[in-house]
Every structure is written in C-alpha cells, then in structure tokens.
N, C-alpha and C positions, 0 to 999 in steps of 0.2 A: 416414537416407538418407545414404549417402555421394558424395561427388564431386572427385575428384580428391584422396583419399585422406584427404578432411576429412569432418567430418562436418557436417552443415547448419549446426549449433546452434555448431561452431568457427568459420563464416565470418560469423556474426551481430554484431555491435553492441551494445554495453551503450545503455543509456539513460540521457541522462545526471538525474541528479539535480535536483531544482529545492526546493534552498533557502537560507536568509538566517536571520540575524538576525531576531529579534522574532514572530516568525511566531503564530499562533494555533492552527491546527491543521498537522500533518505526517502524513502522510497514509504506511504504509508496506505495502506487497505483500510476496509472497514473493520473484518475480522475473517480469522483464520477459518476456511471450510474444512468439511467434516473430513475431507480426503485428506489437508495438511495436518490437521491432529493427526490424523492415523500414522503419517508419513512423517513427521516435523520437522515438516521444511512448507516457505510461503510460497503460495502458486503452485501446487501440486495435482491440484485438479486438472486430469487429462486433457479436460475443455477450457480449460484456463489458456491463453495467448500470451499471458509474461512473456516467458522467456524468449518465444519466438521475436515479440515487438521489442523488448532490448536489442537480440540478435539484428533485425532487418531495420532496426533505425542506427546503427550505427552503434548505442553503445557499449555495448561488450561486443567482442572481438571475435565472438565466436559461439555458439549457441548452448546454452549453461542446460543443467539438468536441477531441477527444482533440488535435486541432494546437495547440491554444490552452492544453494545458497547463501551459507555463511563463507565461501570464498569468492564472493564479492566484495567484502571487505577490503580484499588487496585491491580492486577497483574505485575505489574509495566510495563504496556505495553500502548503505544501511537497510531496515528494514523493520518495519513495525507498525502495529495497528490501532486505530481509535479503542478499537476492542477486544480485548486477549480470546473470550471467551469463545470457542466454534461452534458455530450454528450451521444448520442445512441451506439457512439463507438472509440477508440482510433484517427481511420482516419479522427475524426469531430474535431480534436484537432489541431491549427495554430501552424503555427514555430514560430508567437510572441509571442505566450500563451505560447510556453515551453521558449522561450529565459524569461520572466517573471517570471516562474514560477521554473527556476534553481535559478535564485538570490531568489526568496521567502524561496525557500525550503535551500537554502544554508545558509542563517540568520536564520532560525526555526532551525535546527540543530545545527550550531554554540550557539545558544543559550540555546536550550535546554541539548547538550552534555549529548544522549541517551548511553548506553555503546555501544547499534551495532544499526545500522539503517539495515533494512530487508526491499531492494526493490523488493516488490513483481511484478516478470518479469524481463527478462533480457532488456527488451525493457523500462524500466521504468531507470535502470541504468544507462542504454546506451543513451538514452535524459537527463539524470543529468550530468552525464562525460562526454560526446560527445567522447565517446571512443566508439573506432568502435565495440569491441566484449566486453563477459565478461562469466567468468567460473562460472557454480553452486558454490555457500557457501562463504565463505570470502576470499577479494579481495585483493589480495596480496598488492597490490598500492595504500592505499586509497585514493580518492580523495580530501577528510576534512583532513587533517592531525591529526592524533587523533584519528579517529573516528575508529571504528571496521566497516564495510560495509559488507553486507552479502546478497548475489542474490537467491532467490530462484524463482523456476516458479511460473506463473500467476496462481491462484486458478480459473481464468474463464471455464466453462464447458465449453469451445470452445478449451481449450486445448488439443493436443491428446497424451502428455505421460501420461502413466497409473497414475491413482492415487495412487497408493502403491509405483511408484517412485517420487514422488512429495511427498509425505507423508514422506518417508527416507531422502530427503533434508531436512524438516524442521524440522526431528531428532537433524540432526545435530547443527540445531540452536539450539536446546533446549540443547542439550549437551553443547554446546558453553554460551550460556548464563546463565542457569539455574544447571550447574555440574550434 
C-alpha cells in the first residue's frame, strides 16, 4: 500500500529491543509485524500465540500483555530481532536485510551473552546460521561459541502444529533454563 509516495512498511517503527546484561533467556523473531510497530511492543499481533505459550509452558507466572513487554526483563528475559525493519510478512524481508541483520544480531548477543538465545522458528535460525536445517530445542553446534541456542516453533497463528506441541517445546526451555 502506498501513500504519499511511501510505502506503509517505510512509515512504520522499529521496535525497540529489550535487553541487558545477565539475562536468562533472549528471546529472537525474524521481525517486528505491522501490528507491533503500531503498538511497540513484540508479539502484538492479536493472532500471535507468544504470550499465551510463555503463559502455558510455564515460563512466566502469569499471562503478560504484549504492552508489558519490556517487563520481562525483571524475568530475566530479552527480546529482539534478526530484523528491525516491520513488514506485513517474513517474504517482504531482502537477503541484504538478513546479511545486516546476522552481523547486528551477532554483536547483540556477543555482547549481551544471554545464557540461551530462543530463536523463535526454525526459519529465523536457519537465516542466522545459514545452516540449511535445524532440530527443535538445543542445537548441538552452536553457532556463538558459548552460547546455549535453543529453536523452537514460530508462535504465529499461521502455524499449523498443534499448540499443545509447541507448548511441550518451550517446556523444555523452561526446564533448561529455569530448572
């Protein structure tokens, strides 16, 4: 859609990042949708399942609203993306935005040194490593050296495994991170 000579997704908002030091898990998307620009906060799209799957796997306490993002923090959990930029969808995202946005995310991590980074999708890992596949939950190989990496599926309603098996994945995070 254009307007006024721009296109929707050039007059949108990054989102800004939420993290620190010490953190336990970092939590990373591909990029922010049209709906979390609007709103600026991650997981904001109505049909997005985040919060819900934190909620029903155990790791937050109680069921967060996409506004309450950035207090996550006090749960020592992060948040940010291969790709600042919002798009209506993964396929509106260029291969120079990801070649950018692997060195971005590779200094944010180095720097931060989460105990496990949780890229949410395998398609979000798989643009960070350029590794052709990757198995649910922690990656034998990491690609940080150091880093704990941990895949789980995309929280998008457009996913079609069940959510009670997408929920039992991010069990495992929480077992893994949280004992």
């Amino acid at each position: 859609m254009r307007e006024g000579g721009q296109t929707l997704e050039a007059k949108l908002n990054e989102v800004p990042d939420h993290l620190d030091y010490g953190l336990q898990i970092v939590f990373v998307g591909f990029n922010p949708s049209l709906r979390s620009s609007e709103e600026g906060h991650h997981y904001a799209n109505p049909r997005n399942r985040f919060w819900r799957i934190l909620h029903q796997s155990g790791l937050t306490p109680r069921l967060y609203d996409p506004s309450e993002d950035g207090d996550l923090l006090e749960l020592g959990y992060g948040f940010t993306n291969i790709v600042a930029r919002p798009t209506r969808g993964v396929e509106d995202i260029t291969r120079e935005e990801y070649r950018e946005g692997r060195e971005l995310l590779k200094a944010k991590l180095a720097k931060y040194r989460p105990y496990v980074v949780c890229f949410v999708g395998k398609g979000v890992y798989t643009e960070y490593t350029r590794r052709s596949r990757a198995d649910w939950g922690f990656q034998q190989d990491p690609y940080l050296d150091g880093m704990h990496e941990f895949v789980a599926p995309s929280s998008s309603g457009l996913v079609r495994m069940p959510l009670s098996e997408i929920i039992d994945i991010y069990r495992l995070l929480r077992k893994a991170a949280l004992g």
